[in-house]
C-alpha positions as a Markdown table, in Angstrom:
| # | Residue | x | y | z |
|---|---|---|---|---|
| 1 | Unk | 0.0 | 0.0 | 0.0 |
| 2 | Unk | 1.4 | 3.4 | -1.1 |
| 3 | Unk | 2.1 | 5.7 | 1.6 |
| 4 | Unk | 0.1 | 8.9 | 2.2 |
| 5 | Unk | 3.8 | 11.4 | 0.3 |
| 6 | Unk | 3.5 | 9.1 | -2.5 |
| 7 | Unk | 1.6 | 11.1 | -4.5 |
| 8 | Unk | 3.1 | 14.4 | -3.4 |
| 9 | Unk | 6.4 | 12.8 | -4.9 |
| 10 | Unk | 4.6 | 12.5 | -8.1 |
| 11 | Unk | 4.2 | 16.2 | -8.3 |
| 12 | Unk | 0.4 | 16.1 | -6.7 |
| 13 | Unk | 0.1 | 17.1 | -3.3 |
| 14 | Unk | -2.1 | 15.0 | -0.6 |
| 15 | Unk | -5.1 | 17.6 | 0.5 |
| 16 | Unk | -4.6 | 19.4 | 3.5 |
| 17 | Unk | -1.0 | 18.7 | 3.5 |
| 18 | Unk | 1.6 | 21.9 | 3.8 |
| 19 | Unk | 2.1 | 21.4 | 0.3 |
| 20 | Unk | -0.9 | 21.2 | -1.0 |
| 21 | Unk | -1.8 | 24.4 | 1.2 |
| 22 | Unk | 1.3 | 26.1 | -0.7 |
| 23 | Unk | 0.3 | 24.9 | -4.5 |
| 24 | Unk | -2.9 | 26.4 | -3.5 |
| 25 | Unk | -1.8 | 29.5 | -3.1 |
| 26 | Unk | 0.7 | 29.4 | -5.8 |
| 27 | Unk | -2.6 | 29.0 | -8.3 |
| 28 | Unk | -4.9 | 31.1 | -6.4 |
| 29 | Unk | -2.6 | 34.1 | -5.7 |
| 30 | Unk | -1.6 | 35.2 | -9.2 |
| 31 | Unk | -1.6 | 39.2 | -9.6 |
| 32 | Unk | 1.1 | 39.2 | -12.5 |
| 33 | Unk | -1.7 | 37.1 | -14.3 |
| 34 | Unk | 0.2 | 33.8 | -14.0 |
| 35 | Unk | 1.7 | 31.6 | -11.4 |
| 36 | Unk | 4.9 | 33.2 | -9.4 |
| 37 | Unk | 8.0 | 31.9 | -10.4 |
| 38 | Unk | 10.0 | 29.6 | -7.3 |
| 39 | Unk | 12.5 | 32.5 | -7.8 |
| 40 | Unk | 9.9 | 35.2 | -7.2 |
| 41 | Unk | 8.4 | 33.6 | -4.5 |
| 42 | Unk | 11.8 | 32.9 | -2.9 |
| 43 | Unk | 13.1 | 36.6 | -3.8 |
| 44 | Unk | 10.2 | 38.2 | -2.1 |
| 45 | Unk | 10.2 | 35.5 | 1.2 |
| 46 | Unk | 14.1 | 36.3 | 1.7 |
| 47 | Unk | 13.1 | 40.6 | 1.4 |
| 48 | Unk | 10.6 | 39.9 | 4.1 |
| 49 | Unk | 13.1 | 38.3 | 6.3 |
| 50 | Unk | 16.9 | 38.1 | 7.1 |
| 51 | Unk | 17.6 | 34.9 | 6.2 |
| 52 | Unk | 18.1 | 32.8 | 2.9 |
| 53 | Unk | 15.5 | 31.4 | 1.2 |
| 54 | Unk | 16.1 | 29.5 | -2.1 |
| 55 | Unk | 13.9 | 28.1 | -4.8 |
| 56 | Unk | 14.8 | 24.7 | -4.7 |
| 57 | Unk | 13.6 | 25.1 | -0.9 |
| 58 | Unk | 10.2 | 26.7 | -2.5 |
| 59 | Unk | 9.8 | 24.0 | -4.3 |
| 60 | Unk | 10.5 | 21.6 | -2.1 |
| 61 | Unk | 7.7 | 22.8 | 0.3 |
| 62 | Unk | 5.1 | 23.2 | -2.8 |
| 63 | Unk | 6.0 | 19.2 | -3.8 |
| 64 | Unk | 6.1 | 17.8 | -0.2 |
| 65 | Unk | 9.7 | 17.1 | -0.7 |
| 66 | Unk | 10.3 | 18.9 | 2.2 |
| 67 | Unk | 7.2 | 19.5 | 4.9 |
| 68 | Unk | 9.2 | 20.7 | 7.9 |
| 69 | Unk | 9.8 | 24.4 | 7.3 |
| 70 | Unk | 10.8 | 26.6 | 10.1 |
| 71 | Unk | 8.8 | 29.6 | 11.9 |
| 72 | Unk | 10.6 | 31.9 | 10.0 |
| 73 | Unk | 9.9 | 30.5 | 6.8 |
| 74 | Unk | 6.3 | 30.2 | 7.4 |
| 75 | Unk | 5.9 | 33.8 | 8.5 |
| 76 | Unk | 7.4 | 34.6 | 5.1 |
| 77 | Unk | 5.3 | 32.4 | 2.8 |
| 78 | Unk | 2.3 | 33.8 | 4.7 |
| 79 | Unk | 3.6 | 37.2 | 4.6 |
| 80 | Unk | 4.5 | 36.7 | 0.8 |
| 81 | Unk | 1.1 | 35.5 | -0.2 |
| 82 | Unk | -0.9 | 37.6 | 1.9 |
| 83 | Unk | -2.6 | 35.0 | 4.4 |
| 84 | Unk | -2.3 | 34.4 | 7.9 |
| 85 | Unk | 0.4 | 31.4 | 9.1 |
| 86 | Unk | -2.2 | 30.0 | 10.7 |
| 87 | Unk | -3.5 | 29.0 | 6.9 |
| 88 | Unk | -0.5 | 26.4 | 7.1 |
| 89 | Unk | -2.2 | 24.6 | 10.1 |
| 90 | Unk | -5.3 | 24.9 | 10.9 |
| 91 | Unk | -8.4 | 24.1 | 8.5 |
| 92 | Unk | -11.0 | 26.2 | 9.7 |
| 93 | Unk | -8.4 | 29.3 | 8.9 |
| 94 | Unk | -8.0 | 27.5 | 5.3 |
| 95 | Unk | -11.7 | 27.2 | 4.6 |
| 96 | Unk | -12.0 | 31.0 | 5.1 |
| 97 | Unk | -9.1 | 32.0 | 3.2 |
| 98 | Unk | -10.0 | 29.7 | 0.3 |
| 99 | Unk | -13.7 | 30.8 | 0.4 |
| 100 | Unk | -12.1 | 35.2 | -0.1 |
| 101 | Unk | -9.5 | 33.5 | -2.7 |
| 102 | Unk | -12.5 | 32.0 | -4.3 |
| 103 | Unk | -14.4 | 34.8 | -4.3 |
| 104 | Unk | -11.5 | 36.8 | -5.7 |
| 105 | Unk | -10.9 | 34.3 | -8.4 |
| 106 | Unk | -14.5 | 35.1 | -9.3 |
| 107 | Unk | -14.4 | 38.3 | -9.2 |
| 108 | Unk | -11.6 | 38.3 | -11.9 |
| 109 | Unk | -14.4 | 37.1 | -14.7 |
| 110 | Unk | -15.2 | 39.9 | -16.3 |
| 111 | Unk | -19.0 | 39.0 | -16.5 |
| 112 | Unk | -18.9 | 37.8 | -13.1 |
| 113 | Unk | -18.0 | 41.3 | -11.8 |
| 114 | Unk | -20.3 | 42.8 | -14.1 |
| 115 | Unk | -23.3 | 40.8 | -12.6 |
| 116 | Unk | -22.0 | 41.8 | -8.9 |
| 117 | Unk | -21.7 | 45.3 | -9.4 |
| 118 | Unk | -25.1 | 45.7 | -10.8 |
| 119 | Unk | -26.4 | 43.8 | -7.8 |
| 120 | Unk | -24.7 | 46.6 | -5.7 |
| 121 | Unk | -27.5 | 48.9 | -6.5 |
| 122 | Unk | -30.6 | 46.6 | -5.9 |
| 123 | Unk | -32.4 | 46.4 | -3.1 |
| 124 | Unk | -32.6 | 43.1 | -0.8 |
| 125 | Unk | -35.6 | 41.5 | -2.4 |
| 126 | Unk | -34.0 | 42.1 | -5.8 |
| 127 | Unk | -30.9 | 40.6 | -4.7 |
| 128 | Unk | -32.8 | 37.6 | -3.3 |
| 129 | Unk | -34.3 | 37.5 | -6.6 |
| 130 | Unk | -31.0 | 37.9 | -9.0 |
| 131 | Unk | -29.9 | 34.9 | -6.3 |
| 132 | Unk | -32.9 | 32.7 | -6.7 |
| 133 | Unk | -32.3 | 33.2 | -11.0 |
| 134 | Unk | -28.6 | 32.7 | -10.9 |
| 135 | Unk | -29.4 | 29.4 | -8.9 |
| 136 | Unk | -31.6 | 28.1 | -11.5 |
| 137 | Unk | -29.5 | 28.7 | -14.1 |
| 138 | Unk | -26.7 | 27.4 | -12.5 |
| 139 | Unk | -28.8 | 23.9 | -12.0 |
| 140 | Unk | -29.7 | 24.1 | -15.5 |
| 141 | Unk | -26.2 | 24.4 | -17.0 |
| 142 | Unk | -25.0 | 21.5 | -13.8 |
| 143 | Unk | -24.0 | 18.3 | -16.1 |
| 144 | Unk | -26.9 | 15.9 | -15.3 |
| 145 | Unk | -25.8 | 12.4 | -13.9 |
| 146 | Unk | -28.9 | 10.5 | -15.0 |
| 147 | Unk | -28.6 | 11.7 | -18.6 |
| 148 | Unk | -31.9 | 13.2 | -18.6 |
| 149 | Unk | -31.8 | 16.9 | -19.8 |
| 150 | Unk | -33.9 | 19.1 | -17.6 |
């Protein structure tokens, strides 16, 4: 039976694992439009701190090749990426943070931030409704498991 790194050595962190945390953030947290390099992400972690902090090691953490990372460089990642350290630990803080990073993600889409702008200027029962109609759609559009089109 394959242990629980083996697929973090295959380049796919386990969820909730350090890495997997990390790689999260690494796609989630993308203001240049694309994925920070391990350079970048090292670069900025070393300004933030006074010690060394390499690629390799960044990419280490983000693979699970290494999953022991000081204090220091978890106040740096977290600092780097904008989260609390506590994201590194403790799921209830990951929940909330990936819920804003979701929410953030969304709000990139063009259409998506058109539609929640407009609802800024409607009143409670018209949000409830623009609510109701965006969660029929949505269960329209849902791929159907039965087959059956709805």
């Amino acid at each position: 039976m394959p242990d629980v790194h083996d697929s973090e050595r295959e380049g796919r962190p386990v969820a909730g694992s350090l890495a997997h945390r990390i790689d999260h953030l690494f796609k989630a947290i993308q203001p240049k439009g694309r994925e920070y390099s391990y350079d970048e992400v090292a670069r900025g972690c070393e300004a933030l701190t006074s010690g060394t902090f390499s690629k390799t090691y960044v990419w280490q953490l983000r693979t699970g090749q290494r999953d022991n990372p000081t204090k220091r460089h978890l106040e740096a990642l977290s600092a780097f990426f904008g989260v609390p350290v506590a994201y590194f630990f403790d799921d209830a803080v990951v929940e909330d943070v990936n819920a804003q990073l979701a929410l953030v993600l969304a709000l990139r889409d063009a259409d998506v931030r058109d539609i929640a702008l407009r609802a800024v200027h409607l009143d409670g029962a018209g949000r409830r409704s623009l609510a109701r109609i965006v969660t029929e759609i949505s269960r329209l559009q849902r791929p159907q498991s039965d087959g059956v089109e709805r």
